[in-house]
C-alpha positions as CSV (number, residue, x, y, z in Angstrom):
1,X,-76.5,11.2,-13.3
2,X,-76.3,8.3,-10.7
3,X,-74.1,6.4,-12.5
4,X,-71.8,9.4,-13.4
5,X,-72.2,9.8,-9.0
6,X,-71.1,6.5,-8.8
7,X,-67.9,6.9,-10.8
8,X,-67.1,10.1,-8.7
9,X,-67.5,7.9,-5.9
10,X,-65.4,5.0,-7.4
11,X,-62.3,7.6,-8.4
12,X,-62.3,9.4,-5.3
13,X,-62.1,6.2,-3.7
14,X,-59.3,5.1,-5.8
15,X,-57.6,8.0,-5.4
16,X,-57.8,8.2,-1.8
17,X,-56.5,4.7,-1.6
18,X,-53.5,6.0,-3.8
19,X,-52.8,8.6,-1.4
20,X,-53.0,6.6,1.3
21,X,-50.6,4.3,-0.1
22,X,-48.2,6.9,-1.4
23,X,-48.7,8.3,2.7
24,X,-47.9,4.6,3.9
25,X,-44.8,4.2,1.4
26,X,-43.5,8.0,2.5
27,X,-44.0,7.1,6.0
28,X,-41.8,3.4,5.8
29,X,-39.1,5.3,3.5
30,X,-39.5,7.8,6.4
31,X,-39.2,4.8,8.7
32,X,-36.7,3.1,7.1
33,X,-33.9,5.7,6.1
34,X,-33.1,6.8,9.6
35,X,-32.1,3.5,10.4
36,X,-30.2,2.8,7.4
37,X,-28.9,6.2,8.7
38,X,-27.8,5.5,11.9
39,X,-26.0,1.8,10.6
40,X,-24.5,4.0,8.2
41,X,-23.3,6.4,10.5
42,X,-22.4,4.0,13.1
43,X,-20.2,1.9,10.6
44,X,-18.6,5.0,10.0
45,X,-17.3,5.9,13.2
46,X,-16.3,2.5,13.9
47,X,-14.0,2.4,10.8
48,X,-13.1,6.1,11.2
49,X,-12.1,4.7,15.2
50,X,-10.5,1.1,13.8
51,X,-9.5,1.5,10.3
52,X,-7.4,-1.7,9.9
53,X,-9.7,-3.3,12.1
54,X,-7.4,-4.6,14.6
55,X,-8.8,-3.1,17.7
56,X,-11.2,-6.1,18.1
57,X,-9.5,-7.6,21.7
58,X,-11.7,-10.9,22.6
59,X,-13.0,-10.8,26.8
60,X,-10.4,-12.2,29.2
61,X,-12.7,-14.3,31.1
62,X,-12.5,-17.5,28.3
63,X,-12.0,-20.9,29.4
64,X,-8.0,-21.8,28.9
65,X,-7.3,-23.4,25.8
66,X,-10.2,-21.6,23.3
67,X,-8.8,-20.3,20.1
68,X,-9.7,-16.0,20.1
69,X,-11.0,-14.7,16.8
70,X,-9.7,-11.1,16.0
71,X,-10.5,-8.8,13.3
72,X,-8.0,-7.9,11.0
73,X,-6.5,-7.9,7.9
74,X,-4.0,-10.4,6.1
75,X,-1.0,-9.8,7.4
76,X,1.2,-12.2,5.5
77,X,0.4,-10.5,1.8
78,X,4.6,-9.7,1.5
79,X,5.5,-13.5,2.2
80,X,3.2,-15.4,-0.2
81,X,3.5,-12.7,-2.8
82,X,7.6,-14.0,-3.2
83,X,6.4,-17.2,-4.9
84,X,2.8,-16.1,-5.9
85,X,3.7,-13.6,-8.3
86,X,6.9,-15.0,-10.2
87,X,4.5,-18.5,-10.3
88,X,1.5,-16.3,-12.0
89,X,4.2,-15.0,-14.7
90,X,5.3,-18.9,-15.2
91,X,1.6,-20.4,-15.6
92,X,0.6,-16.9,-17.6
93,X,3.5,-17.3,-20.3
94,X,2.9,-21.4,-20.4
95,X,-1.2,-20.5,-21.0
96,X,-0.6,-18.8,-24.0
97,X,-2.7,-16.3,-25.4
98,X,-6.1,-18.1,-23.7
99,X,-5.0,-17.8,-20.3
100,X,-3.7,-14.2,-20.2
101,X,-6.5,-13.0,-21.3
102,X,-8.5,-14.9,-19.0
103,X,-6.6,-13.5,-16.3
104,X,-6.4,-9.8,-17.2
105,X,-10.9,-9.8,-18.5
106,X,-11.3,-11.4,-15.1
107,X,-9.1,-8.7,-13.4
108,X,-10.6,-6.2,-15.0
109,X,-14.2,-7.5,-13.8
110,X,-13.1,-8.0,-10.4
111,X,-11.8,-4.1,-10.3
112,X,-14.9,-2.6,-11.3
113,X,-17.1,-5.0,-9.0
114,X,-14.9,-4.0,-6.0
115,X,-14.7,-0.1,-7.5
116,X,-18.9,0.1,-6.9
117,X,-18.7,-2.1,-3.9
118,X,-20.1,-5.0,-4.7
119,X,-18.3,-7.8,-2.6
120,X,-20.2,-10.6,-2.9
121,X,-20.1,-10.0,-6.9
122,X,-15.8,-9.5,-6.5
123,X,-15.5,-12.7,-4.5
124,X,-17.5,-14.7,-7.4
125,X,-15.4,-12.8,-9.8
126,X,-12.4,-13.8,-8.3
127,X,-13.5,-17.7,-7.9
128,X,-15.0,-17.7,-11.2
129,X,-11.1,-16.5,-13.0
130,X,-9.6,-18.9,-11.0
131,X,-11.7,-21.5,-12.4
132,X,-11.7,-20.4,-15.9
133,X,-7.6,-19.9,-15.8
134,X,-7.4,-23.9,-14.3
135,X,-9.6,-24.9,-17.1
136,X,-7.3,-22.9,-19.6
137,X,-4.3,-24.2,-18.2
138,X,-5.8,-28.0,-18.4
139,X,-7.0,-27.8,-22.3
140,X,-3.3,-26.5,-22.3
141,X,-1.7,-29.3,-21.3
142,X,-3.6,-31.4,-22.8
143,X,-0.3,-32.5,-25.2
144,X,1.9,-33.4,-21.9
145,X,-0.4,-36.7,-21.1
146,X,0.6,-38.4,-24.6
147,X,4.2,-37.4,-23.7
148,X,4.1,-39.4,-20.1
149,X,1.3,-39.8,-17.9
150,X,3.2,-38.9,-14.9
151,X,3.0,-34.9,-16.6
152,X,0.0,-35.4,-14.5
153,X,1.4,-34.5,-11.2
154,X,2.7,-31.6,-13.0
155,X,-0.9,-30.8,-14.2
156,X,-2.0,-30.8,-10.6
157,X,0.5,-28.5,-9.0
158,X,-0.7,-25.8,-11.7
159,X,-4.6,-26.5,-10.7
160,X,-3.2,-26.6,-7.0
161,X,-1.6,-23.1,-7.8
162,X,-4.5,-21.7,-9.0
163,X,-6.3,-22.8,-5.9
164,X,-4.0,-21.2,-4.0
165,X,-4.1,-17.9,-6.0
166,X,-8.2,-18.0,-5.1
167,X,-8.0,-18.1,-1.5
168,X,-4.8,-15.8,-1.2
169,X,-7.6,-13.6,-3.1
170,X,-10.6,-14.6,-0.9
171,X,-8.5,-13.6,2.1
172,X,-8.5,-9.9,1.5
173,X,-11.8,-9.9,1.8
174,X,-12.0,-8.3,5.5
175,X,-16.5,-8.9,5.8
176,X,-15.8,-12.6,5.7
177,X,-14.6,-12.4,9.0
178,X,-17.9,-11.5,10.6
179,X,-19.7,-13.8,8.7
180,X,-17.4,-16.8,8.7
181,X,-14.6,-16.8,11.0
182,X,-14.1,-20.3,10.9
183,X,-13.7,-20.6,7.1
184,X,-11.0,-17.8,7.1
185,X,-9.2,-19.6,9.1
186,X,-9.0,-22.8,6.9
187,X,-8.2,-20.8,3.8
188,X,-5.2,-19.2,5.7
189,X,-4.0,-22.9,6.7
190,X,-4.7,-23.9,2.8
191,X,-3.0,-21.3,1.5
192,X,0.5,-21.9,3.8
193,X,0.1,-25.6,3.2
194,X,-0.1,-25.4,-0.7
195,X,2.6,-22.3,-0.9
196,X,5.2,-24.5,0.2
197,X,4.1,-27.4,-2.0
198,X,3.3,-26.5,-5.4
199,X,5.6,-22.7,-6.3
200,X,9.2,-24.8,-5.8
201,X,7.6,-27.4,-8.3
202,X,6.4,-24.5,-10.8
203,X,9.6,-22.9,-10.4
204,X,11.7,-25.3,-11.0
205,X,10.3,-26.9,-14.0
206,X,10.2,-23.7,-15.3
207,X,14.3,-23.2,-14.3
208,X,14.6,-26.8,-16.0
209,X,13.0,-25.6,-19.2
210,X,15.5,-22.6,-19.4
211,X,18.8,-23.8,-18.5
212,X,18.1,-28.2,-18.4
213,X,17.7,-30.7,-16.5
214,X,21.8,-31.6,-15.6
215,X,20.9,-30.0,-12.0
216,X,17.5,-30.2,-11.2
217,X,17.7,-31.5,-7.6
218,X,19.6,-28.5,-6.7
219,X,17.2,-26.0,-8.2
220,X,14.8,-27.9,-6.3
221,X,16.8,-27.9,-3.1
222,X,17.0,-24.0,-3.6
223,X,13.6,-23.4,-3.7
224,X,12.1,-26.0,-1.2
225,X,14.5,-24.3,1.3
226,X,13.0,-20.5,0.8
227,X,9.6,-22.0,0.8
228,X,10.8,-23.6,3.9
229,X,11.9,-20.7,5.8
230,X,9.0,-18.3,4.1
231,X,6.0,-20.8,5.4
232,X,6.6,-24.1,7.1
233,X,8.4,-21.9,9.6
234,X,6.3,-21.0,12.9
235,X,4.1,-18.1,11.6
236,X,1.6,-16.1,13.6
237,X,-1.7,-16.3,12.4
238,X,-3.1,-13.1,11.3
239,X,-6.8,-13.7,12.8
240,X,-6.1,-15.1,16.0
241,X,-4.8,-13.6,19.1
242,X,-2.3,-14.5,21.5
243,X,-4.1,-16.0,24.2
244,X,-3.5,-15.2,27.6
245,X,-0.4,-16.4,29.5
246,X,1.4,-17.7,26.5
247,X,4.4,-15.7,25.2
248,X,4.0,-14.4,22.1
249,X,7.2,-14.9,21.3
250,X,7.9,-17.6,18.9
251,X,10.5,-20.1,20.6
252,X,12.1,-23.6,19.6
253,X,9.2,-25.2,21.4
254,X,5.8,-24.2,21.1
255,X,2.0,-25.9,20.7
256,X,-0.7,-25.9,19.1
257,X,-2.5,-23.2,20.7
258,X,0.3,-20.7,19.9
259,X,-1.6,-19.0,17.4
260,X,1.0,-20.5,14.6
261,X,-0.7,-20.4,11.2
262,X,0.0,-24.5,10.3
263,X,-0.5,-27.2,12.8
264,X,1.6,-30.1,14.2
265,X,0.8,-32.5,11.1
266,X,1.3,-29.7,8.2
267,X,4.4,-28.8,9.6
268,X,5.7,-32.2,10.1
269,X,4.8,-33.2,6.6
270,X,6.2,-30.2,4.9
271,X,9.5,-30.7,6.9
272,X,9.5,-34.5,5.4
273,X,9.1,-33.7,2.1
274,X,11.7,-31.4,2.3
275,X,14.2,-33.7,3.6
276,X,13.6,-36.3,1.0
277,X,12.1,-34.6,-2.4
278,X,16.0,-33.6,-3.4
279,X,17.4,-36.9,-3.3
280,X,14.2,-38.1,-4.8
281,X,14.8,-36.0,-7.9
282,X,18.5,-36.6,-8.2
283,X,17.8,-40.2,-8.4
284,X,14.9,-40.0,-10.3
285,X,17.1,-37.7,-13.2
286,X,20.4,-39.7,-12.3
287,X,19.7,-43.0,-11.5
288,X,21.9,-45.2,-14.4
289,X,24.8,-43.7,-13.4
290,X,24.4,-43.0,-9.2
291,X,27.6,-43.8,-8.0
292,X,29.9,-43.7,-11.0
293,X,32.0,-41.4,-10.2
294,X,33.4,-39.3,-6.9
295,X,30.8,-36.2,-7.9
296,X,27.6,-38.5,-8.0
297,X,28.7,-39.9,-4.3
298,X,29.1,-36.1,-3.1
299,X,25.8,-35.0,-4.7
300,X,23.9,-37.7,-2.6
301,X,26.2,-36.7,0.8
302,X,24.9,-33.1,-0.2
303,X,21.2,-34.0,-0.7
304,X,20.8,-35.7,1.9
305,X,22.6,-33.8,4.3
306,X,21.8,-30.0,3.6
307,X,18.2,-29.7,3.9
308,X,18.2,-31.8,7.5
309,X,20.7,-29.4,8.4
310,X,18.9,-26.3,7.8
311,X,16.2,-27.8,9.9
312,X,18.5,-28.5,13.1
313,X,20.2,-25.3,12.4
314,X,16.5,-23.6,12.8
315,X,15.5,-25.6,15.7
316,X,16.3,-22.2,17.8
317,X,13.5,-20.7,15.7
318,X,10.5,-23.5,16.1
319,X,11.5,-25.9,13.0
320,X,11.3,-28.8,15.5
321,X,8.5,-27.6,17.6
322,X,6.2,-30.5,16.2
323,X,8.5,-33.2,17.6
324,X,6.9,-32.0,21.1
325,X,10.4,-32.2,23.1
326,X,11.0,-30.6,25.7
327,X,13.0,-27.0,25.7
328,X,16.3,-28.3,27.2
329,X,16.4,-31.1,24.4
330,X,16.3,-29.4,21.6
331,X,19.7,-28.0,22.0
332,X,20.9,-31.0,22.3
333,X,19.5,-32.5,19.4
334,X,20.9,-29.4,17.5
335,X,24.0,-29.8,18.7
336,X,24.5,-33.4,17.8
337,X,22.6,-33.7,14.6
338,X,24.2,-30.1,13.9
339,X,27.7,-31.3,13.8
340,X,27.5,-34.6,12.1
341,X,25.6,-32.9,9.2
342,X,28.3,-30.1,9.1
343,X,31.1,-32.6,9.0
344,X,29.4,-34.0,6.2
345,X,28.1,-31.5,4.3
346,X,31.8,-30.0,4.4
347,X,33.2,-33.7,2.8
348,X,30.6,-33.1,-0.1
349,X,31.5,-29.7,-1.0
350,X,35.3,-30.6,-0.6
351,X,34.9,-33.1,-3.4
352,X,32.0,-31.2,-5.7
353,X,32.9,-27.9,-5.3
354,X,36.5,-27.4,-4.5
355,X,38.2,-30.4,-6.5
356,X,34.9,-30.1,-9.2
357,X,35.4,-26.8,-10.2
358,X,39.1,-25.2,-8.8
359,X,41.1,-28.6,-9.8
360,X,43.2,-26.4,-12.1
361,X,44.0,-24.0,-9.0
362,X,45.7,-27.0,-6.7
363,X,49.3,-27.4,-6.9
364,X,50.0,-30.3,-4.7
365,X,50.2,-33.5,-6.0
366,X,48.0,-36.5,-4.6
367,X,47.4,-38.0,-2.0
368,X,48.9,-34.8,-0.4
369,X,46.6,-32.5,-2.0
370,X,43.1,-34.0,-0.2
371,X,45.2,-33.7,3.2
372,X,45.9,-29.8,2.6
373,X,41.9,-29.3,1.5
374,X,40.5,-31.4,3.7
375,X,42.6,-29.2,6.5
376,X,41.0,-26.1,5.6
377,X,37.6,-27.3,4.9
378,X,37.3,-29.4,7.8
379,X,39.1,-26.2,9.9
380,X,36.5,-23.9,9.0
381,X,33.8,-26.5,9.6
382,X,35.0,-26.8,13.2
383,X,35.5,-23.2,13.7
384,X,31.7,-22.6,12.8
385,X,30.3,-25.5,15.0
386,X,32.3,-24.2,17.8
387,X,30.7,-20.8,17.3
388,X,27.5,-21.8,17.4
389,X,27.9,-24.0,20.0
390,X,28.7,-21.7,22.6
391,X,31.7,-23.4,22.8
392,X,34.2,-20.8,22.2
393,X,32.9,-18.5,25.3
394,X,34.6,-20.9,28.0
395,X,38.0,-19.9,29.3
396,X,41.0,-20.6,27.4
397,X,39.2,-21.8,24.3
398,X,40.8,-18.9,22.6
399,X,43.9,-21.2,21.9
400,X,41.7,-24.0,20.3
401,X,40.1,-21.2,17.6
402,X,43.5,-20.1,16.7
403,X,45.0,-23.5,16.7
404,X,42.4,-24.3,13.8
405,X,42.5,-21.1,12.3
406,X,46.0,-21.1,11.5
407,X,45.3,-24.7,10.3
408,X,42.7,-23.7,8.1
409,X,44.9,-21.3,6.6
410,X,48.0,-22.8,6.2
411,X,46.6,-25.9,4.6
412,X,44.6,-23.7,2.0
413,X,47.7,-21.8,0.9
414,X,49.8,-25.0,0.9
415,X,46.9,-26.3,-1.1
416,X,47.5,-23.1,-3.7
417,X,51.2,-23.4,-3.9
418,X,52.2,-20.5,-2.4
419,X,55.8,-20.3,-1.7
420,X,57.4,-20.2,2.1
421,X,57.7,-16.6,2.5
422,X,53.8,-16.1,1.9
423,X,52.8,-18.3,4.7
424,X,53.2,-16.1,7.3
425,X,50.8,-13.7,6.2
426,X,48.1,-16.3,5.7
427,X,48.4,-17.6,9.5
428,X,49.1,-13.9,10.8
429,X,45.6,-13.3,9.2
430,X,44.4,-15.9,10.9
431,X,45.5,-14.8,14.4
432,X,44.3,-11.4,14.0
433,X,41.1,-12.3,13.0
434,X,40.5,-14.6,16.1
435,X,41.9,-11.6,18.4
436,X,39.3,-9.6,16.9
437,X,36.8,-12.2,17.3
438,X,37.5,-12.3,21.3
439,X,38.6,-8.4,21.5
440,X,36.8,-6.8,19.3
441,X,39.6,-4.2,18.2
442,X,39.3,-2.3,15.0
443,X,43.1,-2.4,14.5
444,X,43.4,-6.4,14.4
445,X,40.6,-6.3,12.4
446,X,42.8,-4.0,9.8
447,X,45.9,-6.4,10.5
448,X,43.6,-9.5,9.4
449,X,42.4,-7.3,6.5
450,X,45.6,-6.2,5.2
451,X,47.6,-10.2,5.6
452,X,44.7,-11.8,3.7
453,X,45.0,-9.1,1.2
454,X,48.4,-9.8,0.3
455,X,47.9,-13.5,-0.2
456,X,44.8,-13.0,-1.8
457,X,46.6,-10.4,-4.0
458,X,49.3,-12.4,-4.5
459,X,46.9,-15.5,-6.1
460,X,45.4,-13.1,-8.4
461,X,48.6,-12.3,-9.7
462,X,49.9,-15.6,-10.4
463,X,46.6,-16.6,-11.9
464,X,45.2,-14.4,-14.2
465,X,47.4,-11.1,-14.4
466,X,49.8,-12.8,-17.3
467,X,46.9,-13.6,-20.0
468,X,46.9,-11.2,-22.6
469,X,43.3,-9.8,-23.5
470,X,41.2,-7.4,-23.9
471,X,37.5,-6.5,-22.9
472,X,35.4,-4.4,-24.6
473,X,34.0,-2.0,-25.0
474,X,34.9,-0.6,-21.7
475,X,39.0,-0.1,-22.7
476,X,39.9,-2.8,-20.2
477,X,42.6,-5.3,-20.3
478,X,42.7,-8.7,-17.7
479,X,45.3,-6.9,-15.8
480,X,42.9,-3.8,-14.9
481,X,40.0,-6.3,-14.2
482,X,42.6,-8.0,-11.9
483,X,43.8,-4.8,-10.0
484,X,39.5,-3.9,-10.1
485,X,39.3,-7.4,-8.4
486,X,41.8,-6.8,-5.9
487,X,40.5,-3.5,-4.8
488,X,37.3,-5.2,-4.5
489,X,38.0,-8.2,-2.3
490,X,40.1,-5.9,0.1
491,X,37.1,-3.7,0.3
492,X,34.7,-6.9,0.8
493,X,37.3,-7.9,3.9
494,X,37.3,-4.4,5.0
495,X,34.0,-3.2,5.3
496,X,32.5,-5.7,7.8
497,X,34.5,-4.2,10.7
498,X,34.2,-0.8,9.1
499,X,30.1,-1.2,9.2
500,X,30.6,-2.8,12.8
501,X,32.9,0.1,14.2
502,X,31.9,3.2,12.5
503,X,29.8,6.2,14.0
504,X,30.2,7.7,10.7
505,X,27.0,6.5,8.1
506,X,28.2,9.0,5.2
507,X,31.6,7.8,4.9
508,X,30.4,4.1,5.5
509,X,27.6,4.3,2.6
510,X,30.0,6.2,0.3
511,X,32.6,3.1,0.7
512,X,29.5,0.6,0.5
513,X,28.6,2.7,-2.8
514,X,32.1,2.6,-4.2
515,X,32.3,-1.3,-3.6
516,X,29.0,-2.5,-5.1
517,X,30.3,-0.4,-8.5
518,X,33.3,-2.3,-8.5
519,X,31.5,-5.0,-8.2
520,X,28.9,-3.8,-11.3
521,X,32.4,-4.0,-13.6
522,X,33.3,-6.5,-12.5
523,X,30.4,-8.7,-13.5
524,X,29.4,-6.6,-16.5
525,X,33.3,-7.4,-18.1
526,X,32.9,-11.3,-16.9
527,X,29.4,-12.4,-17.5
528,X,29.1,-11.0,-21.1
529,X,33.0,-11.5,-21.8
530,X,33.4,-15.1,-20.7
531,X,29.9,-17.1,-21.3
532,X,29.9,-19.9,-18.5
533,X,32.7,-18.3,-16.7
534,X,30.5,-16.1,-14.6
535,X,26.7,-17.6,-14.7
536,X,23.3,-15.5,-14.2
537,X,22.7,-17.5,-10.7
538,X,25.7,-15.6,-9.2
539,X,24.1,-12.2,-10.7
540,X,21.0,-13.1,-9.3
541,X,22.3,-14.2,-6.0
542,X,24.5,-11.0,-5.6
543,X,21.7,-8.7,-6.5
544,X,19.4,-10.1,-4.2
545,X,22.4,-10.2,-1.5
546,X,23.0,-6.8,-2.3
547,X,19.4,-5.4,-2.2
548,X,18.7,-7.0,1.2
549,X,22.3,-5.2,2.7
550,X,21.7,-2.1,1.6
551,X,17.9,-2.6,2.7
552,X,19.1,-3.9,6.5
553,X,22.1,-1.3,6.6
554,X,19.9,1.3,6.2
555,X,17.2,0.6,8.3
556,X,20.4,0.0,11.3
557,X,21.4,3.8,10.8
558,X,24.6,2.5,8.9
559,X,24.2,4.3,5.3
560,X,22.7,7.2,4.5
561,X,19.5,7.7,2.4
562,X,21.5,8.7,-0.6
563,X,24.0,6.4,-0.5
564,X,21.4,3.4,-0.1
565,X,19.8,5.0,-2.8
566,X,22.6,4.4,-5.6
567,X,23.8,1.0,-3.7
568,X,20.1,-0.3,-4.8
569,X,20.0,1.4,-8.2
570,X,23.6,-0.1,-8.6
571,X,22.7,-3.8,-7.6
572,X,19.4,-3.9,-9.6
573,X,21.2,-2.7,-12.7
574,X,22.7,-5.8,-12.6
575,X,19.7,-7.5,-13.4
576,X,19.5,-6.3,-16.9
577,X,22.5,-8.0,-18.1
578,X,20.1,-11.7,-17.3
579,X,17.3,-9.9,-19.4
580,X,20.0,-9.2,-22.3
581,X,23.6,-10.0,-21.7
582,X,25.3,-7.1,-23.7
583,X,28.1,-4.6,-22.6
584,X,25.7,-1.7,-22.8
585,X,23.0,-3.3,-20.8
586,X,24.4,-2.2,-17.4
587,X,24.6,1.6,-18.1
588,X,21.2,1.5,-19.5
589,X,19.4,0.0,-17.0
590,X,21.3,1.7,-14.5
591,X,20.0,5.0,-15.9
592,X,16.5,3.7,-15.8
593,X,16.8,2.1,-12.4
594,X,18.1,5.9,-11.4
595,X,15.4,8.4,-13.4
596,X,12.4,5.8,-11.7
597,X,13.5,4.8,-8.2
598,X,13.4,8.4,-6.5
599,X,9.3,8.4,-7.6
600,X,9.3,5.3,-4.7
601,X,12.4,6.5,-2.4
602,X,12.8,10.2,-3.2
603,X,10.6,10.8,0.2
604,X,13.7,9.3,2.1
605,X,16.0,12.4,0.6
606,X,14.3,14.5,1.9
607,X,15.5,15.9,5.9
């Protein structure tokens, strides 16, 4: 009986122990949820208050010069995405099979992390498909060192990609900021110092590897020059604010405490490379035969003269801020550098471009044939330094821009063969134009419209109109391409004072729509027709100049929502006849481009 007592005694102890426990566990859940409660409910408010988290203002009373932290997200995802994505597509097709599936299992991971809100798991998933895509990439590649060890500088801007991919990823991770301000910072500087670096490499191998090697330095002068104006460009940073008493406006001279994403020695670097990397590559490609022939001498002119004058020409925008002059100088700096780069960038494209590739079109003989050119390219050279120079506002100069305009043009019809009674019409054009230029009258505008028609018309004829052929399958023969071309380029000359002068955004946008068809024919009949004649960088470059028109007209109140509508269907179209170059290839893809595109824009229809 005791002991049975005993182990009464024992389990009511033990049981009392257990409910004391269970009491003490209820009462710290107790404890504990309200104030997970009230964090909850406080982070709540504040992101139901802040959403984007850009409220965040730092206290005014900081010592001068201290860099202030804000809140907020990346602001710069547009920009980077223009070389990130097309480089991901280049590095993903060059990977095979191994790194696309790498990069879409790692994807997938890094969705469902984020989807149950695990950031600290998404950031490691992201870091660790980064890694596993650069070791891919490498055991690809592996076949390019026993080609030429120097494939190794290629190797690295692929890892250095990848890099960049990561922290462009870590960045949109918004609860790094509280936790490590400082290191969001650096990966913002990383990721515009590599952007500018390592895509125009990517891309242009990969644009060497489609279409060869013949003009490399110029695919690489085209895309060091967007990377140049996307990134090394002053930038605001996206985490720091404006401190107080500086403008935030970004002006030719700034510092290193304007909030400007790179600093003085990124900036300067980037803008060197630039400068010298296309000259580099031509001689590197070109260098048995440099100087062999009047082309090779105008390629280096070129190389070394265009991408210095891009700079200058930006100096208004803070491309020279990290020289440290001061304000006053750097206009003349740009106006000195500015003109001797013009002068000689117009020499090189006299001799590669004009005698290179419209020899056939130049009637006079030499010596006198470089003397009618070299009128009208040096003309229009002088005529577009004296416009940016503020030259042409003082008094009187209105006799000096007509002098050269009328110069210009008579040397380039001269230069055509055009007989004696067409000349007038060319310098007429020219005088009307400058009147309008000074006046700003929609009738001399017309005048100027309709006398460079005529000659223009009247070169078309000559040229092309008497061949005998026929397009297919649209029933089109050279002579209804030529009149399609003619309506075309008076509708190109006409439209610019149109856009300029016009209340009227219906009739504008229907004109703007009628023009960029005529120009879907016209490159639809060429580019498949005449292989070479017509090459996919011109499609490319007119879709992309089309897109960003209708895009800018629209937003200015020119064009209506409709008629922006089909000028944007009509110039991305265009792009299917690069994916397959066929005569049905336009229709089709303009049909697709029209059934999808009101999904994104049909809210702008709508009154």
């Amino acid at each position: 009986w005791g002991s049975r007592e005993r182990e009464r005694e024992v389990e009511g102890d033990q049981s009392s122990m257990s409910s004391e426990a269970q009491q003490q566990g209820a009462r710290r859940r107790v404890v504990a949820a309200p104030a997970a409660s009230n964090k909850d409910k406080e982070d709540r408010e504040s992101s139901r208050d802040d959403p984007d988290g850009t409220a965040y203002e730092p206290p005014e009373d900081v010592p001068e010069g201290t860099i202030a932290f804000r809140y907020n997200k990346f602001q710069h995802n547009a920009r980077i995405a223009c070389f990130m994505l097309p480089c991901m597509g280049i590095l993903m097709a060059y990977g095979g099979k191994t790194t696309t599936s790498t990069v879409v299992a790692g994807a997938m991971v890094t969705y469902m992390l984020d989807f149950y809100g695990w950031k600290e798991g998404t950031l490691i998933a992201v870091w660790v498909t980064v890694i596993c895509s650069m070791a891919t990439l490498f055991l690809a590649s592996m076949h390019l060192f026993s080609v030429s060890i120097y494939n190794i500088a290629l190797v690295y801007n692929m890892l250095a990609f990848c890099a960049s991919a990561g922290l462009w990823g870590t960045l949109q991770f918004t609860s790094l900021q509280r936790q490590y301000p400082r290191m969001v910072l650096i990966c913002e500087r990383l990721l515009f110092s590599l952007m500018p670096a390592t895509p125009p490499v990517l891309l242009t191998w990969a644009t060497v590897a489609m279409v060869g090697a013949g003009a490399a330095h110029y695919y690489l002068l085209a895309y060091l020059s967007i990377g140049f104006v996307l990134y090394v460009m002053p930038v605001r940073s996206s985490f720091r604010v404006v401190a107080k008493g500086r403008s935030k406006k970004l002006g030719p001279a700034l510092d290193e405490l304007d909030e400007v994403v790179m600093g003085r020695f990124e900036t300067s670097a980037h803008s060197m490379c630039y400068t010298v990397l296309p000259a580099l590559i031509k001689t590197a490609v070109h260098h048995n035969h440099m100087y062999s022939t009047p082309d090779d001498l105008a390629d280096i002119v070129l190389l070394h003269s265009a991408p210095p004058l891009l700079v200058v020409a930006l100096a208004y925008r803070g491309s020279l801020w990290w020289l440290g002059l001061e304000p006053q100088h750097y206009k003349l700096v740009r106006g000195i550098l500015g003109g001797l780069l013009v002068l000689a960038a117009a020499g090189a494209l006299e001799v590669r471009v004009v005698f290179h590739a419209f020899r056939q079109y130049i009637k006079v003989p030499y010596p006198w044939d470089y003397v009618a050119v070299s009128a009208g390219v040096y003309g229009l050279a002088l005529m577009v330094l004296a416009h940016f120079s503020g030259v042409l506002e003082r008094r009187g100069m209105w006799v000096l821009l007509n002098a050269l305009g009328v110069a210009s043009a008579l040397g380039v019809q001269i230069a055509l063969g055009m007989p004696f009674y067409m000349l007038p019409f060319g310098c007429a054009g020219a005088h009307f134009c400058v009147q309008f230029y000074y006046k700003r009258k929609l009738w001399d505008y017309v005048a100027f419209c309709l006398t460079a028609a005529m000659a223009m018309c009247w070169f078309i004829a000559k040229s092309f109109m008497f061949l005998d052929f026929e397009f297919d399958p649209l029933p089109m023969s050279i002579k209804h391409v030529c009149l399609v071309l003619m309506l075309v380029s008076l509708s190109s000359l006409l439209l610019p004072g149109l856009v300029a002068a016009s209340k009227r955004p219906g009739l504008t946008g229907g004109l703007l729509a009628l023009h960029a068809g005529g120009l879907c024919v016209l490159e639809l009949q060429l580019h498949c027709q005449f292989k070479g004649i017509y090459p996919p960088y011109l499609v490319v470059f007119t879709t992309c100049l089309g897109l960003y028109l209708t895009q800018h007209l629209h937003a200015q109140g020119k064009s209506t929502a409709g008629s922006a509508w089909l000028m944007g269907c009509l110039y991305a179209s265009k792009l299917g006849l690069l994916l397959h170059p066929a005569p049905l290839a336009l229709p089709s893809s303009l049909l697709l481009c029209l059934s999808i595109s009101p999904i994104y824009v049909g809210w702008a229809l709508l009154p």
